[in-house]
PAMAR-112769 format. One record per residue (C-alpha): chain; x negated, y, z negated. Coordinates in nm, 2 decimals, m for minus. Each point is the difference from the previous one (the first is absolute). Layout:
<marses>
<"A" <X Y Z>>
...
</marses>
This chain:
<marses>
<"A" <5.60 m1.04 2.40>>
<"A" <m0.20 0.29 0.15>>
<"A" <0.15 0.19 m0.29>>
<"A" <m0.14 m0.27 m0.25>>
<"A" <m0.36 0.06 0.17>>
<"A" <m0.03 0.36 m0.01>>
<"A" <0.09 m0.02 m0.35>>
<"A" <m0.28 m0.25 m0.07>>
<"A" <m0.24 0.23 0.18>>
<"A" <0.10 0.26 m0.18>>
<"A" <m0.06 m0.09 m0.34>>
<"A" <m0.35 m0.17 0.13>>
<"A" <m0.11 0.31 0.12>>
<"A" <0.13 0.15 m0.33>>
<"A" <m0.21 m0.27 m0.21>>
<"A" <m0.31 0.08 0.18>>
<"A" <0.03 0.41 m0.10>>
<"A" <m0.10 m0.15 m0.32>>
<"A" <m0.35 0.03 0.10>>
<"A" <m0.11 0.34 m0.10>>
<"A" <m0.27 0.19 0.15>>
<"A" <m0.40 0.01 m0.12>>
<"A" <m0.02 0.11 m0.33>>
<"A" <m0.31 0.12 m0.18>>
<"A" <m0.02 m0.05 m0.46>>
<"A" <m0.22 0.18 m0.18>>
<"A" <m0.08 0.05 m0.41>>
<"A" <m0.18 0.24 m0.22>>
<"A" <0.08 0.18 m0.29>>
<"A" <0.19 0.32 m0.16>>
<"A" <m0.18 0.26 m0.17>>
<"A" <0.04 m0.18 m0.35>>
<"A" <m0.19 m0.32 0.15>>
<"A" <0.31 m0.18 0.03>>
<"A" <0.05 m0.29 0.35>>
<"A" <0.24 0.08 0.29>>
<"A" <0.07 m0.18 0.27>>
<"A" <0.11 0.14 0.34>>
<"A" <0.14 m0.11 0.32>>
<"A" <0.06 0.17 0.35>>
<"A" <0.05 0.01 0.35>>
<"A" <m0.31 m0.09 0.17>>
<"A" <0.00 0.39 0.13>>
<"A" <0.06 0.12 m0.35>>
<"A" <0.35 0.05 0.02>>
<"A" <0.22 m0.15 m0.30>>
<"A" <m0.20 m0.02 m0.25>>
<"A" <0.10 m0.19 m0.28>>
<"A" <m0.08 m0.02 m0.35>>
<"A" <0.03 m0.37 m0.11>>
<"A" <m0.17 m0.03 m0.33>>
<"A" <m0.12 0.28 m0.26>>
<"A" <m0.15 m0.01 m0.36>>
<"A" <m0.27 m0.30 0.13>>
<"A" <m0.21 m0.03 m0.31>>
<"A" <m0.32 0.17 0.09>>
<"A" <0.07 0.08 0.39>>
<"A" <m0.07 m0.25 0.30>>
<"A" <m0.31 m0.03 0.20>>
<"A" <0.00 m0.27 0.27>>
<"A" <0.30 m0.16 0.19>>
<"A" <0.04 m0.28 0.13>>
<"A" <0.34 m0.18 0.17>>
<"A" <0.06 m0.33 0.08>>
<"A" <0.27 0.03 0.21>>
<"A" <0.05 m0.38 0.01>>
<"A" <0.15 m0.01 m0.30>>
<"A" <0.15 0.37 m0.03>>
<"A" <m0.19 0.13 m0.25>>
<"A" <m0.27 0.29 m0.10>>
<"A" <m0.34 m0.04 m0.21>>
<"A" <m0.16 0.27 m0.20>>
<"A" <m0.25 0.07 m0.20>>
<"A" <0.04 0.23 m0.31>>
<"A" <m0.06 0.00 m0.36>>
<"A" <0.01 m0.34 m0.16>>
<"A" <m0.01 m0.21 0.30>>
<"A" <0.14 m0.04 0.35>>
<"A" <0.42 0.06 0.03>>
<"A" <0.24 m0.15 0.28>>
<"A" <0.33 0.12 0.12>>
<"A" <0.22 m0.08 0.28>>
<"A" <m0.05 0.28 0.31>>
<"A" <0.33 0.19 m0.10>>
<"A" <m0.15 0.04 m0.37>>
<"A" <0.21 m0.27 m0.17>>
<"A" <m0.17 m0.28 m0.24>>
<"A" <m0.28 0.14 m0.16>>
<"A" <m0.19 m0.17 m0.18>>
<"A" <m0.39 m0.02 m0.12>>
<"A" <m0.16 m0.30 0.22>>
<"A" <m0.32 m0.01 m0.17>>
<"A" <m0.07 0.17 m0.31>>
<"A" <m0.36 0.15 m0.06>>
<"A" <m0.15 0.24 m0.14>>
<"A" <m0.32 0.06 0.20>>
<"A" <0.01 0.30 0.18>>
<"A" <0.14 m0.19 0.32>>
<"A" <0.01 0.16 0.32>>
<"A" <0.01 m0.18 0.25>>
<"A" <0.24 m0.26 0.09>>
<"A" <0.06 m0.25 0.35>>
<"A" <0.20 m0.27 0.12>>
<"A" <m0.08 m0.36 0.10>>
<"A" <0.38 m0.11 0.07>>
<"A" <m0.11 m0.34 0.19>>
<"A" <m0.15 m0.06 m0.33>>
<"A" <0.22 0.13 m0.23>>
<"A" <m0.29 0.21 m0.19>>
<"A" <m0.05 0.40 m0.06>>
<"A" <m0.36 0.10 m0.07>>
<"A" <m0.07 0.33 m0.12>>
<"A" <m0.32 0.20 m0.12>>
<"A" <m0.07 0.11 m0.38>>
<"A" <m0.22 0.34 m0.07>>
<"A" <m0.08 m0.07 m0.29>>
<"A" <m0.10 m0.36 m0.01>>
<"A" <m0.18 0.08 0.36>>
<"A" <0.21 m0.35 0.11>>
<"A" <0.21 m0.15 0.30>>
<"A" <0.27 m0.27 m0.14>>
<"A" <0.29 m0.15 0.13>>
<"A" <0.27 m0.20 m0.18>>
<"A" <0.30 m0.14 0.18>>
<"A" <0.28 0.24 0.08>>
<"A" <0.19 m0.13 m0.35>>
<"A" <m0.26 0.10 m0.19>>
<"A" <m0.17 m0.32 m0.11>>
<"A" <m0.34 m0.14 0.12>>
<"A" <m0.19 0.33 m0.10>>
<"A" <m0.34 m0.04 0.13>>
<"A" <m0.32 0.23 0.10>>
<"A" <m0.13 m0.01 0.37>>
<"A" <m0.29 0.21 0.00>>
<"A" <m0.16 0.19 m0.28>>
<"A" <m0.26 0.28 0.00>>
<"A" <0.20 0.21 0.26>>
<"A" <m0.06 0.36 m0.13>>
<"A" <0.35 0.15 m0.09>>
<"A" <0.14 m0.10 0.30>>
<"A" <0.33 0.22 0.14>>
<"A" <0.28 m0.17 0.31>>
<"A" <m0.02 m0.34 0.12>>
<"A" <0.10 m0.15 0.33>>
<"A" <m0.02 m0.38 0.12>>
<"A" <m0.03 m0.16 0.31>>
<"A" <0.12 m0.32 m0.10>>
<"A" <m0.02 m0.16 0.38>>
<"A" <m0.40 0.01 m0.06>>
<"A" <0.00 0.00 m0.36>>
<"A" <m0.11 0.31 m0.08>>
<"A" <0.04 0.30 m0.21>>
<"A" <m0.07 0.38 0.03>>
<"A" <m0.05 0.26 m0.32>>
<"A" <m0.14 0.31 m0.02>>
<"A" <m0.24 0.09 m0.27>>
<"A" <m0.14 0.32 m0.18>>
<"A" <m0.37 m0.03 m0.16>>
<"A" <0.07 0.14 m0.31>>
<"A" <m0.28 m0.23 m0.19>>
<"A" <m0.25 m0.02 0.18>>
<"A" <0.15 m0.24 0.35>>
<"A" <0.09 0.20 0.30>>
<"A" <0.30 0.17 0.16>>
<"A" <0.12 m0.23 0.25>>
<"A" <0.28 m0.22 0.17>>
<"A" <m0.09 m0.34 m0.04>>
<"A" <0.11 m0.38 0.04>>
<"A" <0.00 m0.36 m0.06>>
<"A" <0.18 m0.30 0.02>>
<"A" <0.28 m0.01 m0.21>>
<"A" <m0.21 m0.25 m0.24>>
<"A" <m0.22 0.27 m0.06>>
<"A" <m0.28 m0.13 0.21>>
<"A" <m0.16 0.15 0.29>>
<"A" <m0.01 0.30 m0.16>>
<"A" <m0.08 0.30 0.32>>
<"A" <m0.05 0.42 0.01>>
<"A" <0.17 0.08 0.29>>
<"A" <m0.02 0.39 m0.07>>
<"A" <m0.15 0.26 m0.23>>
<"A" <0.22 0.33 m0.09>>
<"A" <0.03 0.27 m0.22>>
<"A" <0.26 m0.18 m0.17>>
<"A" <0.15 m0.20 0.23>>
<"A" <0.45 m0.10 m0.18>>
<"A" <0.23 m0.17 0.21>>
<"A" <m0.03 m0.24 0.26>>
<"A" <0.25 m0.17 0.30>>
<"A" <m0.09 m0.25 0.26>>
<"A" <0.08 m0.01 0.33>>
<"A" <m0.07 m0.35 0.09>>
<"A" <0.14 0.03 0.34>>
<"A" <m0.28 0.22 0.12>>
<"A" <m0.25 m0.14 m0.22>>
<"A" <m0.02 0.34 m0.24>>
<"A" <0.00 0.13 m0.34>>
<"A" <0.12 0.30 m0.13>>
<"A" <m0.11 0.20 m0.30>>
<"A" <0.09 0.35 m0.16>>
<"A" <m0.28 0.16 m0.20>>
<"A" <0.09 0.30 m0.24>>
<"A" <m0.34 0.07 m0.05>>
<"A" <m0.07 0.09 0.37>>
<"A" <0.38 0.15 0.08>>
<"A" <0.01 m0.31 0.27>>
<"A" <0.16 m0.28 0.12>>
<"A" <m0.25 m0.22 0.21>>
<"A" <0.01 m0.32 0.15>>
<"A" <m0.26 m0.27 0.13>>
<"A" <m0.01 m0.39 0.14>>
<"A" <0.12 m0.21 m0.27>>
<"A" <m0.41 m0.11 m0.02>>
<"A" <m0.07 0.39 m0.07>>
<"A" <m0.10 0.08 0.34>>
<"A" <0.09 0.30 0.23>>
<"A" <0.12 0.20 m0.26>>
<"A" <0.19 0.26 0.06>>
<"A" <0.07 0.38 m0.17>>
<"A" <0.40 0.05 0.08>>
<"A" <0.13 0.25 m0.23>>
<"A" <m0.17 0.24 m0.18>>
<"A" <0.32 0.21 m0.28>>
<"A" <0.02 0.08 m0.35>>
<"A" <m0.06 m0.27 m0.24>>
<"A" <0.12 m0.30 0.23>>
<"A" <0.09 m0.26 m0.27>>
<"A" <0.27 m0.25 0.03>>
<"A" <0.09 m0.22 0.27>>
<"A" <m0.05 m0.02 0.31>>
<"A" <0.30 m0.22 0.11>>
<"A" <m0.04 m0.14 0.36>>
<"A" <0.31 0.03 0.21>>
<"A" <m0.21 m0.20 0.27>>
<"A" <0.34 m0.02 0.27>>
<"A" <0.01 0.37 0.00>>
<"A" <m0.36 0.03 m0.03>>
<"A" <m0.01 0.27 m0.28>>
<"A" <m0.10 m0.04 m0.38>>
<"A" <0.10 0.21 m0.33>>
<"A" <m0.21 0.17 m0.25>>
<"A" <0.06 0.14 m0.36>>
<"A" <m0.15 0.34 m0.01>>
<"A" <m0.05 0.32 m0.21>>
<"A" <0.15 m0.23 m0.31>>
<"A" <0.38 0.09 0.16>>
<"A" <m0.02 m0.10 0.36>>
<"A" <0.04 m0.24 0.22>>
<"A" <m0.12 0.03 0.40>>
<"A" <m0.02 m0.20 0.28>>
<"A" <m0.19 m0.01 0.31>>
<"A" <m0.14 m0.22 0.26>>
<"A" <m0.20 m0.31 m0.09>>
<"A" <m0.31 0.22 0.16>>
<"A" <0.08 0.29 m0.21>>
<"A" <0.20 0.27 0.23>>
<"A" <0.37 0.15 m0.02>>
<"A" <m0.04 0.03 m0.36>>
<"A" <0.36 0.10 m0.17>>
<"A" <0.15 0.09 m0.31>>
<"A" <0.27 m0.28 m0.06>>
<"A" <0.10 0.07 m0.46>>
<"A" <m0.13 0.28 m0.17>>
<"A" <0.09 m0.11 m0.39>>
<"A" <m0.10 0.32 m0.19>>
<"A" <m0.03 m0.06 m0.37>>
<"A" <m0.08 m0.35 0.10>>
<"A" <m0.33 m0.24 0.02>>
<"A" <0.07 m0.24 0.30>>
<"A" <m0.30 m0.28 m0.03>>
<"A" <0.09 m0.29 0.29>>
<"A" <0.21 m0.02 0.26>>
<"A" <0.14 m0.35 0.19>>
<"A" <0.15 0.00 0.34>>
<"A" <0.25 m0.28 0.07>>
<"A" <0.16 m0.06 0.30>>
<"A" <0.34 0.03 0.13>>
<"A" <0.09 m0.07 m0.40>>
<"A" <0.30 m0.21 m0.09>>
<"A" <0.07 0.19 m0.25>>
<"A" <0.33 0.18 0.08>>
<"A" <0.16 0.21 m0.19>>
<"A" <0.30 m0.12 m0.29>>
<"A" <0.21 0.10 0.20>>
<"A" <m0.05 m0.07 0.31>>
<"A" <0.04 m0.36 m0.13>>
<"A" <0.37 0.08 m0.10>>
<"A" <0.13 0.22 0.30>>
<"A" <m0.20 m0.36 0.18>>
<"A" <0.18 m0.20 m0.20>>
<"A" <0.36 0.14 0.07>>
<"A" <m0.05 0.05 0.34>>
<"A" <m0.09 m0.37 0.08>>
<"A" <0.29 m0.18 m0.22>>
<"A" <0.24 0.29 0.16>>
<"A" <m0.09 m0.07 0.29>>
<"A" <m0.01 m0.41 m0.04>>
<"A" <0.32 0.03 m0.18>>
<"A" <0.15 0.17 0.35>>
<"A" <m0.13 m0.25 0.25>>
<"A" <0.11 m0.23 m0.24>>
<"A" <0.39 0.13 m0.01>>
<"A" <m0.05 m0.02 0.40>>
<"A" <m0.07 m0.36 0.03>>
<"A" <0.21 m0.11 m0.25>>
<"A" <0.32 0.22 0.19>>
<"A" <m0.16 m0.16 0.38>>
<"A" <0.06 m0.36 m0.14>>
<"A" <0.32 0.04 m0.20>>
<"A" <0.08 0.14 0.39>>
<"A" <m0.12 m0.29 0.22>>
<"A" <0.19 m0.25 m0.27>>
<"A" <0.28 m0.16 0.19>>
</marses>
């Protein structure tokens, strides 16, 4: 019997390696304008080329890790895959100029943010139920949503005539707020733990950061064309950045101990996702898992079957 138990204790402690570490995705394009999609280790280690030859490249990401899967936005609409890059397929097909793209999984919708239409719309995450939020918003780049208080983030650039800002409203397009003037202000994160938002601006070299009303804002970065991102890894308390077109970095959420973690020469890297502690092992991990826990079940299992054929008078 205390054979039996080891056993089971064994292959429960082997079932619960399948729980990989923090992993960080990120998408951009090759030099003939054609989508990848990467993954790594959260330090940069690993990295991983999932999917390649994305029709027109990939701008924003965004996971819903409830249901396994990856958004995008690229040409002619938004795409989703599963995290290891299996099951593509287009989610909602477009054709204008999305960037933008966020996740409402208690309500089963994606919104995302069209350039050229200057638009906010949703639809539901099969693709039907196409509908406009809010109108008027002046080419509007990455979106974010704080779906607790009904409320969503974009960042804007002023190109006709409106200004260059981060911005929000409630997710029915009302209540329409500037919460900060930039240069031209991209992506945006929200830390709604600690009440912030985040914001890189390319125009300015900068990521910065303020209350989620737009107050105390905050200079934290100051680099080379900080575009992309950032991704909060709130637990460690350090966030990513896509930088110089080929980078990524990561620092503290105030800005300091600034590293290198993928350097993708030849590459354009546009957004990077954190997720943590991923369940997303690799192939095959799952089948040295598998073998090892039927082996190992089949042996305990020889064990009991011998102790009773014993004890049978």
């Amino acid at each position: 019997m205390r054979r039996f138990i080891s056993l089971v204790a064994a292959v429960v402690i082997l079932l619960n390696t399948q729980q990989a570490d923090a992993v960080i995705f990120f998408g951009g394009y090759d030099s003939y304008g054609r989508g990848i999609l990467w993954r790594a280790n959260d330090n940069g280690s690993n990295v991983q080329e999932l999917l390649s030859g994305l029709p027109g490249g990939i701008a924003q990401i965004a996971p819903d890790l409830t249901a396994g899967k990856l958004y995008w936005t690229g040409a002619g609409g938004i795409s989703r895959a599963n995290l290891d890059g299996t099951g593509l397929e287009l989610a909602i097909p477009d054709s204008h100029n999305i960037w933008g793209v966020a996740l409402d999984t208690m309500a089963h919708k994606v919104y995302w943010t069209e350039r050229d239409t200057d638009r906010i719309r949703r639809a539901n995450i099969d693709g039907s139920g196409v509908e406009t939020v809010l109108s008027g918003v002046t080419q509007p780049f990455y979106l974010a949503l704080d779906v607790a208080h009904y409320k969503m983030y974009w960042a804007q650039s002023g190109d006709r005539g409106n200004p260059n800002a981060v911005r929000r409203a409630s997710m029915d397009g009302t209540n329409t707020e500037t919460l900060a003037l930039g240069n031209r202000p991209f992506g945006v994160a929200l830390d709604l733990d600690h009440g912030k938002v985040y914001w890189t601006d390319p125009g300015n070299n900068a990521v910065e950061r303020s209350n989620l009303d737009g107050t105390a804002r905050q200079l934290l970065v100051t680099g080379s064309g900080c575009i992309g991102g950032p991704a909060l890894d709130l637990e460690n308390g350090t966030m990513y950045w896509t930088e110089d077109a080929s980078t990524i970095r990561r620092g503290t959420l105030s800005g300091t101990s600034i590293t290198t973690v993928v350097q993708l020469d030849g590459r354009t890297v546009k957004d990077v996702v954190f997720v943590p502690d991923s369940a997303v092992p690799e192939p095959s991990t799952f089948v040295l898992l598998g073998m090892g826990a039927v082996g190992l079940l089949g042996y305990a299992w020889r064990g009991i079957a011998r102790n009773l054929k014993g004890g049978v008078k």
